[in-house]
C-alpha positions as CSV (number, residue, x, y, z in Angstrom):
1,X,-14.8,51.5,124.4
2,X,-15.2,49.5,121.5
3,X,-15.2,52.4,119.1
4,X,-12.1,53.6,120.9
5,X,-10.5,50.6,119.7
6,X,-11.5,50.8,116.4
7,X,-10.5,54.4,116.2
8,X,-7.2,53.4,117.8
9,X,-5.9,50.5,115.4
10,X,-7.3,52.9,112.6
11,X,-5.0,55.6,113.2
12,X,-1.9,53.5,114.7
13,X,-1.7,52.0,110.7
14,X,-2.4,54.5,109.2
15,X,0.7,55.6,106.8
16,X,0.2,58.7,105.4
17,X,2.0,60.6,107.3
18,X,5.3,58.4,107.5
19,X,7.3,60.1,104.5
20,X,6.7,63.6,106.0
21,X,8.0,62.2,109.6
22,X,10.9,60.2,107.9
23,X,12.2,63.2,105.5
24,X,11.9,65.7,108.7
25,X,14.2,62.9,110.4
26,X,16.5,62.7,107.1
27,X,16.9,66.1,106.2
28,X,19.3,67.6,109.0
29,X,21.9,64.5,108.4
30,X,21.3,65.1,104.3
31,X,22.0,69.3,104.5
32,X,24.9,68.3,107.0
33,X,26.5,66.4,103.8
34,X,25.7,69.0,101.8
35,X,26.9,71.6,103.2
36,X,30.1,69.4,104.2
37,X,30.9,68.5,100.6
38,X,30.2,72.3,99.8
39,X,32.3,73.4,102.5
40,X,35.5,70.6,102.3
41,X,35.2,71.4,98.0
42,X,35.9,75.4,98.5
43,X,38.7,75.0,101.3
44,X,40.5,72.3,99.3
45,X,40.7,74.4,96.1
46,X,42.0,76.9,98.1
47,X,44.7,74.6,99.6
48,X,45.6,73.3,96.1
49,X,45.4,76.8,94.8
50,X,48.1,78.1,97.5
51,X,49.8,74.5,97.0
52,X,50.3,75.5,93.3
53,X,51.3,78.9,93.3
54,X,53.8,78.0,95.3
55,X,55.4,75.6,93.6
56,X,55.0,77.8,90.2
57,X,56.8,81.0,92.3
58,X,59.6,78.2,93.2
59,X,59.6,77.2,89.9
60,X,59.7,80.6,88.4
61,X,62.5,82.0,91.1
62,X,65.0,79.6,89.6
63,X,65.8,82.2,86.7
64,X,67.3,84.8,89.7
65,X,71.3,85.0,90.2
66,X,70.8,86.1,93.8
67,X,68.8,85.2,96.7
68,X,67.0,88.8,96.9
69,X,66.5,88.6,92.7
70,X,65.1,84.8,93.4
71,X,62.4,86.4,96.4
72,X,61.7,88.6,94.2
73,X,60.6,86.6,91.6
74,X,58.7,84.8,93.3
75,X,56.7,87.4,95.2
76,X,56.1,88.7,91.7
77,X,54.9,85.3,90.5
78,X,52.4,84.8,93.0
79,X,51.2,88.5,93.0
80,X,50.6,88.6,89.4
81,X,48.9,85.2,89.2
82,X,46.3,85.0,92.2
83,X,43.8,86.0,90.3
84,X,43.5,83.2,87.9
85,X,42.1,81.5,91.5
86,X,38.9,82.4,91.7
87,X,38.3,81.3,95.9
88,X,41.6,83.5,96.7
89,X,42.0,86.9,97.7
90,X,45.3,88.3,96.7
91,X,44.9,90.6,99.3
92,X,45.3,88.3,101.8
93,X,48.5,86.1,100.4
94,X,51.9,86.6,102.0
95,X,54.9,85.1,100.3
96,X,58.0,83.9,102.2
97,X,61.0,83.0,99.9
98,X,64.4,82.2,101.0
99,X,67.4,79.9,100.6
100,X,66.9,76.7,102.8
101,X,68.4,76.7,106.3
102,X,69.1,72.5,105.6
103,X,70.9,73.0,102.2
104,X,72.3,75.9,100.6
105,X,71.4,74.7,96.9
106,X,67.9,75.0,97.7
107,X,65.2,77.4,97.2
108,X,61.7,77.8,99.6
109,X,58.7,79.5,98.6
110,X,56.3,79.8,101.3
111,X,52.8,81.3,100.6
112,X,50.7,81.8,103.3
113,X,46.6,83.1,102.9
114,X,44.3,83.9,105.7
115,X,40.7,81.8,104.8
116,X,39.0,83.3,107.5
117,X,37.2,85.4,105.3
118,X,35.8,82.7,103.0
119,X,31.8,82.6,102.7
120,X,32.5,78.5,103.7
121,X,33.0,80.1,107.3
122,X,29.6,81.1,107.6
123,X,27.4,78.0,107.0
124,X,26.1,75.9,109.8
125,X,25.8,72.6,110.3
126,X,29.4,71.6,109.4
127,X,32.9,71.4,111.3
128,X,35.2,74.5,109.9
129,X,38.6,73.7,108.5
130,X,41.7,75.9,110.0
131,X,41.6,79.5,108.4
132,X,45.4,79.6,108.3
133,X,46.4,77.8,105.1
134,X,50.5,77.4,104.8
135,X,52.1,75.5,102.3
136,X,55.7,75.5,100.7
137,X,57.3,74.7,97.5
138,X,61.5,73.8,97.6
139,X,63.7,73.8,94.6
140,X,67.5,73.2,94.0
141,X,69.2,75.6,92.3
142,X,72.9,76.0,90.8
143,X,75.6,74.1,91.6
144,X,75.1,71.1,89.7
């Protein structure tokens, strides 16, 4: 019984195994912040990517004389300049531009890109951001 003790006491202070039992409890909370940051990095350059091509196209549409030469335009903008984004897939932009239903002086560019197809939608571990990214650009034109 004695030598049960002493084997005991040995083995409960023993320490070499704590780092390998202290990573395996660290490592699934570490990848997950990996693979967030990884994850939440891609879709925002995306998001700013779509942010900035639209407000370029609405930019850009200013030159037309007429609401179907201003769409135009822009759709032309935004096709010819996705590519310079290396996370989008021109394939899968639409562009939406028309004069505001709020103010007839203004412009809208709306550029819409289906993520769902991003490699960010594939890893584990990590909440997914919406696949649907939408975002708009307004500009006043004439009548100043």
């Amino acid at each position: 019984m004695l030598r049960f003790d002493a084997s005991m006491k040995k083995l409960l202070s023993c320490r070499r195994g704590s780092s390998a039992v202290e990573f395996a409890m660290l490592l699934p909370v570490f990848l997950s912040i990996v693979f967030g940051i990884v994850v939440f990095g891609s879709y925002f350059a995306v998001v700013h990517g779509v942010q900035q091509l639209a407000a370029e196209a609405a930019r850009s549409s200013v030159a037309g004389l007429t609401e179907t030469e201003r769409g135009s335009i822009a759709s032309t903008y935004v096709t010819s300049n996705a590519a310079t984004y290396p996370l989008i897939n021109a394939s899968k932009l639409s562009v939406n531009a028309a004069t505001s239903s709020s103010n007839a002086n203004v412009f809208v560019v709306t550029v819409n890109y289906d993520a769902s197809t991003m490699f960010i939608y594939s890893l584990p571990f990590v909440p997914m951001p919406p696949s649907q990214v939408s975002r708009s650009a307004a500009i006043p034109y004439g009548g100043f």
